[in-house]
Backbone as ProteinMPNN parsed JSONL, in Angstrom:
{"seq_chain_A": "XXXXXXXXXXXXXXXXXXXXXXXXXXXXXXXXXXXXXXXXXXXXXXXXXXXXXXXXXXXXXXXXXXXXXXXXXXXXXXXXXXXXXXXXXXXXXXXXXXXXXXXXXXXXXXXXXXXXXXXXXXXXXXXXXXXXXXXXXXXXXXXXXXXXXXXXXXXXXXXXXXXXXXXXXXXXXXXXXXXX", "coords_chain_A": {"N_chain_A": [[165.867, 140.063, 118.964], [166.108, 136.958, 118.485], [164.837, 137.518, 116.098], [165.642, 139.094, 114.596], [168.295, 137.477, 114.186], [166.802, 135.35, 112.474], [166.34, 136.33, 110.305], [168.103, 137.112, 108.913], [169.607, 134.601, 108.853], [167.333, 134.25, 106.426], [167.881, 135.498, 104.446], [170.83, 134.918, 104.141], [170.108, 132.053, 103.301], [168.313, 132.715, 100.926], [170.294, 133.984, 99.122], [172.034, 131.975, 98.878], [170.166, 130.384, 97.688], [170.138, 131.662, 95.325], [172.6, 131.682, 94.176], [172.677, 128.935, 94.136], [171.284, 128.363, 92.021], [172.876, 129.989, 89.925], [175.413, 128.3, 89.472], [176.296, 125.592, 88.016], [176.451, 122.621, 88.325], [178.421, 120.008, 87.776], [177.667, 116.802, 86.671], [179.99, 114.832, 87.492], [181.179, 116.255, 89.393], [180.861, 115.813, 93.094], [177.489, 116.193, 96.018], [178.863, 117.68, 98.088], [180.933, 119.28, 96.981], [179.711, 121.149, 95.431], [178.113, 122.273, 97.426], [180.043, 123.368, 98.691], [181.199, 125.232, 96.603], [179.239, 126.724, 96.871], [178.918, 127.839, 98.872], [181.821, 128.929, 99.736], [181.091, 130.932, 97.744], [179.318, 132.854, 98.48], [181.077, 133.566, 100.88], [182.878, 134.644, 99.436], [181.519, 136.595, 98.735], [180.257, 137.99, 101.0], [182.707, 138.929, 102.749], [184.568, 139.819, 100.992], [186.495, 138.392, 99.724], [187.919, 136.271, 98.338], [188.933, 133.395, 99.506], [189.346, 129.915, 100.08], [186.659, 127.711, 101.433], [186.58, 125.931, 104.858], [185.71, 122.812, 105.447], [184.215, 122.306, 107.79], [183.509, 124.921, 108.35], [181.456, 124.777, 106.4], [179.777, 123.137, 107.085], [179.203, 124.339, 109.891], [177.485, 126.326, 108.208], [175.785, 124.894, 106.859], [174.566, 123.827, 109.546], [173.586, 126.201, 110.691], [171.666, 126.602, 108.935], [170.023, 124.697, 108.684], [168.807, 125.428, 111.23], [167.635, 127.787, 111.076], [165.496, 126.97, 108.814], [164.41, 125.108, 110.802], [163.438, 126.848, 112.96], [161.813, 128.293, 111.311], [159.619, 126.126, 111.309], [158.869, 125.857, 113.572], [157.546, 128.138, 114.125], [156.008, 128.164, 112.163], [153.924, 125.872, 112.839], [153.624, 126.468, 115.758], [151.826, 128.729, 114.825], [150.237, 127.393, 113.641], [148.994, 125.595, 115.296], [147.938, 127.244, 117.301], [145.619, 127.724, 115.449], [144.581, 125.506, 115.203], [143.518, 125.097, 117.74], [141.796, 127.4, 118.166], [139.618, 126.762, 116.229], [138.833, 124.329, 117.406], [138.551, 125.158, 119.972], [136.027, 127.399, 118.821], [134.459, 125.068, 117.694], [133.746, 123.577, 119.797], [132.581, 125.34, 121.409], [130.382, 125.678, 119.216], [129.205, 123.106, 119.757], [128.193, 122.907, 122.386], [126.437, 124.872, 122.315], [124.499, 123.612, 120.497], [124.197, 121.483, 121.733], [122.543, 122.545, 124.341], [120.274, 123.428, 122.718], [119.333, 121.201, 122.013], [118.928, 119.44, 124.662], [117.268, 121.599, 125.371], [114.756, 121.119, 123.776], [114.323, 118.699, 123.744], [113.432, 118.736, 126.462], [110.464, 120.082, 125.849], [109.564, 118.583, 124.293], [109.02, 116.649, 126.274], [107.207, 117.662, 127.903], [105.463, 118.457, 126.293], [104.663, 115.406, 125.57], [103.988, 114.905, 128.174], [101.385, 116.36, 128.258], [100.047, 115.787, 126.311], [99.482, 113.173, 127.196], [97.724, 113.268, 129.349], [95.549, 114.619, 127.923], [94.83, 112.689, 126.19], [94.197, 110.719, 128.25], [92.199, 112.109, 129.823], [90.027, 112.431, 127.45], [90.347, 109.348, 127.269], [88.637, 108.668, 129.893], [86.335, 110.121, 128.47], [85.342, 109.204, 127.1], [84.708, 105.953, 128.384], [83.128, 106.882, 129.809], [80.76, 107.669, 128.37], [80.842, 105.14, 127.117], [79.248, 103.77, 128.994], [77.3, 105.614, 129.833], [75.774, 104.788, 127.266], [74.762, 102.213, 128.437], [73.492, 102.823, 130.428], [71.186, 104.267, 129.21], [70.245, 102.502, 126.969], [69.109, 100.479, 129.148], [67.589, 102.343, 130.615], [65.974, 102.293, 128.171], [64.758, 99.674, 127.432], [63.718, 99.291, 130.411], [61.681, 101.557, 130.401], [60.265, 100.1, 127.952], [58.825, 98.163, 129.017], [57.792, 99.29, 131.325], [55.911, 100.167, 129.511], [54.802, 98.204, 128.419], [53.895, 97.079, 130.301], [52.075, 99.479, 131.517], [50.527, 99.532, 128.928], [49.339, 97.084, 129.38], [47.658, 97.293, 131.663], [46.325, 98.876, 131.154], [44.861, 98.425, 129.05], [43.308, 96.109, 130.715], [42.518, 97.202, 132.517], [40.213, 98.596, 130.674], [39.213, 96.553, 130.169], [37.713, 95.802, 132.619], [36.141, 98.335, 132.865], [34.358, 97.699, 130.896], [33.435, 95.141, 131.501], [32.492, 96.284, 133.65], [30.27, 98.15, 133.262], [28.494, 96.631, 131.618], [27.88, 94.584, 133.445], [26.717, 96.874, 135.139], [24.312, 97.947, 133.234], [23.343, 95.505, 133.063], [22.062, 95.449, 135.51], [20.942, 97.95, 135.389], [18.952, 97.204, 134.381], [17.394, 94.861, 135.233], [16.088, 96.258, 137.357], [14.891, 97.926, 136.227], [12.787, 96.246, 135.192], [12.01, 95.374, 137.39], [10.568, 97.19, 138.492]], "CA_chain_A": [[167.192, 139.544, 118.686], [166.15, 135.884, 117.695], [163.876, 137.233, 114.963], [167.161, 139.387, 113.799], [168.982, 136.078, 113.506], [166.518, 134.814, 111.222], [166.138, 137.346, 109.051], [169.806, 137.544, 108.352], [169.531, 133.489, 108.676], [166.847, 133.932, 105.138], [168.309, 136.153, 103.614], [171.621, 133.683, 103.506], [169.271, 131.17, 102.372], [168.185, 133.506, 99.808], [171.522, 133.856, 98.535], [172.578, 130.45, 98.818], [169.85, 129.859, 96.1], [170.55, 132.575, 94.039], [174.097, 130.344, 93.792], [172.655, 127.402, 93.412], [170.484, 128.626, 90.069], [173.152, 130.372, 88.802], [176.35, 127.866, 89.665], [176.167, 124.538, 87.14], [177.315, 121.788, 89.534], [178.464, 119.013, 86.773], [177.864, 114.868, 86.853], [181.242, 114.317, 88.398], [181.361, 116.357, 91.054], [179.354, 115.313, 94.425], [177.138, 117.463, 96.256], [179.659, 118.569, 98.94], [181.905, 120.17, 96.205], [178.806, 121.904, 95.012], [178.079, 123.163, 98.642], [181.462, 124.114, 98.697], [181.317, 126.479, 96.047], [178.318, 127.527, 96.573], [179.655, 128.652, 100.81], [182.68, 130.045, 98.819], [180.348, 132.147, 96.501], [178.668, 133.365, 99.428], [181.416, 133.784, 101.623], [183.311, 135.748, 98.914], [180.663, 138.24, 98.313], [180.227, 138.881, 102.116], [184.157, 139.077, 102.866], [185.341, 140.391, 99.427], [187.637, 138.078, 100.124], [188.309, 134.532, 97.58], [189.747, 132.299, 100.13], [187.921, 128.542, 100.334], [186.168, 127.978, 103.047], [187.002, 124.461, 105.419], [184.801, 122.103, 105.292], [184.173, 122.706, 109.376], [182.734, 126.16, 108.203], [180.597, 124.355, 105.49], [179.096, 122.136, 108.047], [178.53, 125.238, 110.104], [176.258, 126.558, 107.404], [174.822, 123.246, 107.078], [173.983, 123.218, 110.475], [172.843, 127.132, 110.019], [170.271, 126.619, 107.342], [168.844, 123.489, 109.912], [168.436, 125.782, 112.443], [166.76, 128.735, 110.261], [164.158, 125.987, 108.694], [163.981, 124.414, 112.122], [162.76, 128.269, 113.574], [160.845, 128.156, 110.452], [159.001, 125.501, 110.801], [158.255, 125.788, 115.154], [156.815, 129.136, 114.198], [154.767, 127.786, 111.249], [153.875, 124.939, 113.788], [153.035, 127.385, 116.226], [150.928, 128.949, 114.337], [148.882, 126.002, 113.032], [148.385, 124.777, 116.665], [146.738, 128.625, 117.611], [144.712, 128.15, 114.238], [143.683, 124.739, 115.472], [143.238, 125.603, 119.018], [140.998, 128.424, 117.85], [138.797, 125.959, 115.924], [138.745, 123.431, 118.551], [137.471, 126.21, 120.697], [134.563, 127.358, 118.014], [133.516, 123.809, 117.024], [133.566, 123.355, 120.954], [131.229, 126.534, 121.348], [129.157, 125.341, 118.722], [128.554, 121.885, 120.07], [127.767, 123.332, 123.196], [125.186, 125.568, 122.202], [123.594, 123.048, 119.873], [123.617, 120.934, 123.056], [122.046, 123.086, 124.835], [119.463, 123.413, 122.455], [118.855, 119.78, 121.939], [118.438, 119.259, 125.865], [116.321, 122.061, 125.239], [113.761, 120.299, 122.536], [113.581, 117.197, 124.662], [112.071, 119.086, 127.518], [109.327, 120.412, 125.26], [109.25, 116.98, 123.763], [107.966, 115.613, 127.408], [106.205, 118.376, 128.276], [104.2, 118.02, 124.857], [104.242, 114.103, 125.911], [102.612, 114.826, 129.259], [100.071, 117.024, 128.488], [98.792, 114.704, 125.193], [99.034, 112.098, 127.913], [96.892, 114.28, 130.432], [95.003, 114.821, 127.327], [94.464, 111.418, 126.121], [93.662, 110.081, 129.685], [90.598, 112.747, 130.091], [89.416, 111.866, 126.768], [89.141, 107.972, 127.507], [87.54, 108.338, 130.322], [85.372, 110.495, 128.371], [84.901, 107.576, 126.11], [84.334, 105.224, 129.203], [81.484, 107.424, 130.874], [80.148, 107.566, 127.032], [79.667, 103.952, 126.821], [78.812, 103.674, 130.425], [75.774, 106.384, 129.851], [75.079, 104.597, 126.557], [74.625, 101.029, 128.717], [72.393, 103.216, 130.927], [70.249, 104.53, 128.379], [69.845, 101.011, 126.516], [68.733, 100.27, 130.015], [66.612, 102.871, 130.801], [64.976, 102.082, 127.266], [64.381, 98.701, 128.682], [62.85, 99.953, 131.501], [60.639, 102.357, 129.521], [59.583, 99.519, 127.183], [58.448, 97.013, 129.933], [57.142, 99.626, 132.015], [55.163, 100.991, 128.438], [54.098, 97.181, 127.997], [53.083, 96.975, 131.55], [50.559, 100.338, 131.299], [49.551, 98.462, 127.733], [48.441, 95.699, 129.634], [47.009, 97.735, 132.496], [45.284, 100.325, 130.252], [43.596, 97.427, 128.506], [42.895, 95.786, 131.788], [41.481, 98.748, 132.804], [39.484, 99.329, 129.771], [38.257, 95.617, 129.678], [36.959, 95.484, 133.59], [35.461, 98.846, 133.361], [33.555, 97.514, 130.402], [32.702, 94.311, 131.908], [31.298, 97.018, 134.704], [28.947, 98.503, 132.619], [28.017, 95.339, 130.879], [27.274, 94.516, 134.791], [25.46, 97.87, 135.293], [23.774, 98.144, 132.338], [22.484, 94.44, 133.331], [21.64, 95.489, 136.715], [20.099, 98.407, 135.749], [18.078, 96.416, 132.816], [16.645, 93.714, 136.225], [16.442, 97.048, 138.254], [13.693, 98.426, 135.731], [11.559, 95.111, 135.098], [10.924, 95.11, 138.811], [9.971, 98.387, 138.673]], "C_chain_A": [[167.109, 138.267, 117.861], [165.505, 136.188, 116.067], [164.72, 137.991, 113.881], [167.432, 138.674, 113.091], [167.992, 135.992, 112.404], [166.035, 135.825, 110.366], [167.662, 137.469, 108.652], [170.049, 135.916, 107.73], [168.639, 133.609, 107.099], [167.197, 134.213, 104.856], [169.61, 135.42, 102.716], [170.955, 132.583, 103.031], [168.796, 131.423, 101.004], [169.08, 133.691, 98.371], [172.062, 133.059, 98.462], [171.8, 130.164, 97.339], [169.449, 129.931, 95.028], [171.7, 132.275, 93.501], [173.478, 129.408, 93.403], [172.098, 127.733, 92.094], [171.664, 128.899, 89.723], [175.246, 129.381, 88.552], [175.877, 125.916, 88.843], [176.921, 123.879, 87.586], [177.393, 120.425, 88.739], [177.947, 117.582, 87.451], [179.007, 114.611, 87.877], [182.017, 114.932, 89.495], [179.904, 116.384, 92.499], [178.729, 116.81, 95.203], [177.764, 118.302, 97.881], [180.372, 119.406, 98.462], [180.874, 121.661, 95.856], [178.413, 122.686, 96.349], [179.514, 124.226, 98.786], [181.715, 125.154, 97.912], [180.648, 127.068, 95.961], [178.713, 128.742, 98.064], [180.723, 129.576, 100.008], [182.119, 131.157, 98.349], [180.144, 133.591, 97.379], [179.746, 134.145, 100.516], [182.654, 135.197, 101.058], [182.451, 137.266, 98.377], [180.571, 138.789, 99.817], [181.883, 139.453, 102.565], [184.789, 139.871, 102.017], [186.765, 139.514, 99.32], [187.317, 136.682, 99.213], [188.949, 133.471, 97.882], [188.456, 130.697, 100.299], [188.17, 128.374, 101.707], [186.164, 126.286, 103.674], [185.951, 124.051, 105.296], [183.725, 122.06, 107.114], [182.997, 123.991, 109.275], [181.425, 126.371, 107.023], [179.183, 123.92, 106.206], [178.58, 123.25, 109.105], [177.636, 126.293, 109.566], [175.485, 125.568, 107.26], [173.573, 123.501, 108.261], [172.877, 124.839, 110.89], [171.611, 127.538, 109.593], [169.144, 125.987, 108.402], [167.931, 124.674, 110.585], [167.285, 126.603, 111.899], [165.649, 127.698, 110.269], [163.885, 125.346, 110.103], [162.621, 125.629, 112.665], [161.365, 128.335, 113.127], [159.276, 127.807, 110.762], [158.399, 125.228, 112.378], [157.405, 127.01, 114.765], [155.753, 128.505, 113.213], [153.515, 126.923, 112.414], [152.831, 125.661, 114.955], [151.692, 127.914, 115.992], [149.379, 128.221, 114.233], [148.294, 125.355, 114.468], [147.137, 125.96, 117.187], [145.565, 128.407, 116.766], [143.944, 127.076, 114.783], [142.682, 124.442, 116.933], [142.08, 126.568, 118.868], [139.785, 127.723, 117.528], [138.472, 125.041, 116.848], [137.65, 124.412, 119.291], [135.592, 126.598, 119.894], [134.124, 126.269, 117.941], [132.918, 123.48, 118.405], [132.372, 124.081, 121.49], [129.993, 126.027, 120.395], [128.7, 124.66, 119.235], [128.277, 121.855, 121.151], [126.226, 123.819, 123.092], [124.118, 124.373, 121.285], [123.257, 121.803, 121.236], [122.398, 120.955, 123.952], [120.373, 123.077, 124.213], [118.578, 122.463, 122.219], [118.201, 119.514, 122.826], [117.373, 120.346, 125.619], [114.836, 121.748, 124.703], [113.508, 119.648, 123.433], [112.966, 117.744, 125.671], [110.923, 119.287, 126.827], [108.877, 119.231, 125.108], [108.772, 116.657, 124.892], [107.375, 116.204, 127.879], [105.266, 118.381, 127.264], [103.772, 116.826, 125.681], [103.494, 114.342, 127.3], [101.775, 115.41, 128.633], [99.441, 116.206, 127.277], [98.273, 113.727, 125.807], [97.957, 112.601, 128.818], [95.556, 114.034, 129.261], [93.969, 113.528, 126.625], [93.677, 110.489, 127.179], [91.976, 110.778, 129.926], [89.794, 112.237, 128.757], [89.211, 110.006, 126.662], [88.672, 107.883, 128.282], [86.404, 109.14, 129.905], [84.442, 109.395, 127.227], [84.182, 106.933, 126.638], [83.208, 105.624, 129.743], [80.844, 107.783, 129.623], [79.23, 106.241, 126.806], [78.843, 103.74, 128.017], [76.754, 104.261, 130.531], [74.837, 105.639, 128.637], [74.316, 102.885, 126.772], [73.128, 101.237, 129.463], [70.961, 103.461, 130.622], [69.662, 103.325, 127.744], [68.726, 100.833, 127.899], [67.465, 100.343, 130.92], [65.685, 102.823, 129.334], [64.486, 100.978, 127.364], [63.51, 98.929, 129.443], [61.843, 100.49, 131.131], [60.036, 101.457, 129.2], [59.309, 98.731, 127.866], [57.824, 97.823, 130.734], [55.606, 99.923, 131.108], [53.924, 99.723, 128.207], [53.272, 97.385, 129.034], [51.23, 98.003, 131.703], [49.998, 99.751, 129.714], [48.545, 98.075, 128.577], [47.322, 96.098, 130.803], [45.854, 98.36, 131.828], [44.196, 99.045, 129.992], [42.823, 96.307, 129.81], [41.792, 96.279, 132.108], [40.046, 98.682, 132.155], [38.606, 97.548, 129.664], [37.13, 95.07, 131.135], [35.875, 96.858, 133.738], [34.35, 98.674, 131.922], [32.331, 96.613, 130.716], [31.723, 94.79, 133.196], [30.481, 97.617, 134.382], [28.179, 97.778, 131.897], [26.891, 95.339, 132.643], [26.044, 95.272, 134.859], [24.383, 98.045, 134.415], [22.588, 96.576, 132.744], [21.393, 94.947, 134.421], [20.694, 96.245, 136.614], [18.639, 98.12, 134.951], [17.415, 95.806, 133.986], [15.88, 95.188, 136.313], [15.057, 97.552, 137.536], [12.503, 97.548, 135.357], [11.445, 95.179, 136.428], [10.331, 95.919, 139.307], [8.662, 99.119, 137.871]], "O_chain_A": [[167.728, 138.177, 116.801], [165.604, 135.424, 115.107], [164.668, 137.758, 112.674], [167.225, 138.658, 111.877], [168.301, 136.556, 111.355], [164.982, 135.635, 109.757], [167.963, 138.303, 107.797], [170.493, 135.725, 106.598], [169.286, 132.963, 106.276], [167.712, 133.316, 104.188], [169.708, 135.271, 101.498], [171.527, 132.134, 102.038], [168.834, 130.599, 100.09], [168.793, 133.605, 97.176], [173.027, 133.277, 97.729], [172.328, 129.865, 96.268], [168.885, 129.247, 94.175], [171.892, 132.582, 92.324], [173.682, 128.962, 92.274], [172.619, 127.246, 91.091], [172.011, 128.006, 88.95], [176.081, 129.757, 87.729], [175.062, 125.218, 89.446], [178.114, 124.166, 87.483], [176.474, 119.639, 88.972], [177.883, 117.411, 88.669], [178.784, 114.195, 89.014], [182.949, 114.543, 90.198], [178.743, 116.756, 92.671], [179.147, 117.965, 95.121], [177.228, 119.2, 98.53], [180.662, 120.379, 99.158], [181.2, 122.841, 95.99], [178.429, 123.91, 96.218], [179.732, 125.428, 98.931], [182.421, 126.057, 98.362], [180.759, 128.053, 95.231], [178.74, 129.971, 98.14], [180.498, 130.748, 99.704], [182.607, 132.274, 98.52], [180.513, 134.752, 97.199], [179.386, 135.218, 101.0], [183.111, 136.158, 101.677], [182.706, 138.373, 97.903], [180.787, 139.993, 99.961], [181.976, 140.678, 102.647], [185.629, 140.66, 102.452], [187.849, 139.934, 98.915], [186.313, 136.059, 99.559], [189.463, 132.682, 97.089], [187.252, 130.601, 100.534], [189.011, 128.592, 102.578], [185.731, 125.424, 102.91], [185.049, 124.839, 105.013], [182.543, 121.723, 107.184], [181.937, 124.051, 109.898], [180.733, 127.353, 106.757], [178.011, 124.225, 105.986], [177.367, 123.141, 109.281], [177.073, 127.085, 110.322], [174.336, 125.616, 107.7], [172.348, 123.449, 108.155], [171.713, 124.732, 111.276], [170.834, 128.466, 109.82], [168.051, 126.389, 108.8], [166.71, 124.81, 110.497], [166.122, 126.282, 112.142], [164.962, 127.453, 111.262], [162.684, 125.129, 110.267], [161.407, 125.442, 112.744], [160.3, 128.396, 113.742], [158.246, 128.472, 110.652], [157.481, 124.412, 112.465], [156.263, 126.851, 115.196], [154.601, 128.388, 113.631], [152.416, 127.409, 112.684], [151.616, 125.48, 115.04], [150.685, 127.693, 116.665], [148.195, 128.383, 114.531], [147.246, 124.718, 114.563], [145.94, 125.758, 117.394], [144.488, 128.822, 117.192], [142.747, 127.299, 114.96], [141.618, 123.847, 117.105], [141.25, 126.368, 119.755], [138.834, 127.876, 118.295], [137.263, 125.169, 117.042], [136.421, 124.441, 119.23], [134.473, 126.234, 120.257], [132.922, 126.349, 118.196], [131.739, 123.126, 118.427], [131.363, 123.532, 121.933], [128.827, 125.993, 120.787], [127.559, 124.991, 119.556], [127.953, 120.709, 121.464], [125.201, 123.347, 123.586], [122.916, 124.407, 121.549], [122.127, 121.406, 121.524], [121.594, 120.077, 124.265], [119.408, 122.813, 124.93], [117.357, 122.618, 122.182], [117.014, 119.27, 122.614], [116.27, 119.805, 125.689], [113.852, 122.188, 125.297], [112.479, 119.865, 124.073], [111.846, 117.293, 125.908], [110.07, 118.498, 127.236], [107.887, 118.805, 125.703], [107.668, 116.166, 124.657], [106.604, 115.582, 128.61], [104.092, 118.282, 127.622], [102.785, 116.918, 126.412], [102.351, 113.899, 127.415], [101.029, 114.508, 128.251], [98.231, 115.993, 127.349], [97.177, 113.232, 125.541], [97.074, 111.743, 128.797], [94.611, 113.336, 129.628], [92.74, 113.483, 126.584], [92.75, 109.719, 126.93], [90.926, 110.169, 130.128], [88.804, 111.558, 129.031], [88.242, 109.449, 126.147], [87.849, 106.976, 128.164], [85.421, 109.105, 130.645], [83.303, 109.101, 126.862], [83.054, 106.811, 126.163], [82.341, 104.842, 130.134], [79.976, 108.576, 129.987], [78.043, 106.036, 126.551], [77.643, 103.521, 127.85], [75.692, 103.786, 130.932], [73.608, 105.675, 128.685], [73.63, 102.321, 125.919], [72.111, 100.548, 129.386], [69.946, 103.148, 131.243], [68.477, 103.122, 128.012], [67.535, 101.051, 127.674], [66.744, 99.548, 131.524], [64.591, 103.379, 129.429], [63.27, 101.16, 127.423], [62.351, 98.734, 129.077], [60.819, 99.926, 131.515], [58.989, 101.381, 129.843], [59.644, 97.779, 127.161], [56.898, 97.163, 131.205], [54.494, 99.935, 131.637], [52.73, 99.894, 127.958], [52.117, 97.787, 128.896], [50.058, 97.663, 131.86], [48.777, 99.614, 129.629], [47.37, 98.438, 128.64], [46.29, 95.441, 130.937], [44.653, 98.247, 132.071], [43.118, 98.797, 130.533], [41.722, 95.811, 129.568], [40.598, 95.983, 132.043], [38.986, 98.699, 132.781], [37.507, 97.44, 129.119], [36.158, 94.323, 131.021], [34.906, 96.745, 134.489], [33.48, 99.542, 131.859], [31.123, 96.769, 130.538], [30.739, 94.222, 133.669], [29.629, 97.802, 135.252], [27.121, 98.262, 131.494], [25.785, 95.812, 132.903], [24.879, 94.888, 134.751], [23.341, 98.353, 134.993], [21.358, 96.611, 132.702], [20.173, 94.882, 134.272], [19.644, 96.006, 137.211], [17.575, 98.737, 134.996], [16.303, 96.331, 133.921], [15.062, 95.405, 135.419], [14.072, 97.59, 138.274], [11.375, 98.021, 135.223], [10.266, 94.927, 136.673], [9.632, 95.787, 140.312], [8.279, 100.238, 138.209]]}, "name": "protein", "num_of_chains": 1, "seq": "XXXXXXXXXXXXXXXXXXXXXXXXXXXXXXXXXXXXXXXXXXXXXXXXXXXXXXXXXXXXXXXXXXXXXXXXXXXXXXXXXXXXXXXXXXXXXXXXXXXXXXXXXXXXXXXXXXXXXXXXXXXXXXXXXXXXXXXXXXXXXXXXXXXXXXXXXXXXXXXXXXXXXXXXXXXXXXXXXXXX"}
């Protein structure tokens, strides 16, 4: 029924300004006269009838036309709110899901970060028991070379008392045969 009305409502709009193009509304008269003959125009083609129309019944086209463009312009309105409502919704969906995926990343991101840390941690103390073994070794080369001096000094020890024992014997057995 309402969507009747306005279709009967454009259509007089239609025809209103198929009058106004073809009705030449001079300088010196205002634009109520010009409404006025344009409602006339209109009112004699629906009527067949050439009576002027009150100014009461002008103003009720006036108010007419409002209403039409009013309808107009809630349905346009309408519209544009669904269209933006719609978008709202998608951009909403998107920024959800990219949410989602973000919070997603950052877990990886600290699960990467532990395990490099895990990773990092076993490798300095493999560092630490590196230098540790290489303090040892110094250490034990140390050790080696003081024990190495030590049999030096023994060896030649050795080698200079069991000379001075055959020096001895060799004496002894040198008496050992003049008394013999």
């Amino acid at each position: 029924m309402a969507a009747e009305k306005i279709a009967v409502k454009e259509l007089e709009v239609v025809k209103l300004k198929e009058v106004l193009r073809s009705c030449q509304v001079g300088d010196d008269k205002s634009e109520s006269s010009g409404s006025l003959v344009v409602y006339h125009e209109l009112r004699s083609e629906e009527n067949g009838s050439y009576e002027v129309s009150s100014k009461r019944e002008i103003e009720d086209f006036d108010m007419d036309e409002f209403l039409i463009k009013e309808g107009l312009c809630a349905v346009i309105f309408r519209e544009a709110v669904k269209d933006a409502q719609s978008q709202i919704s998608d951009l909403s969906t998107d920024y959800l899901q990219e949410n989602d995926n973000r919070v997603s990343l950052e877990l990886k991101v600290l699960e990467k970060t532990k395990e490099l840390d895990l990773i990092k941690g076993e490798l300095s103390d493999a560092v630490n028991q590196i230098e540790v073994d290489k303090v040892e070794i110094q250490n034990l080369k140390g050790h080696v070379g003081s024990q190495q001096a030590m049999l030096a000094k023994r060896s030649e020890e050795n080698e200079n008392r069991v000379s001075l024992e055959l020096k001895v014997l060799e004496k002894n057995q040198g008496i050992g045969l003049d008394k013999g």
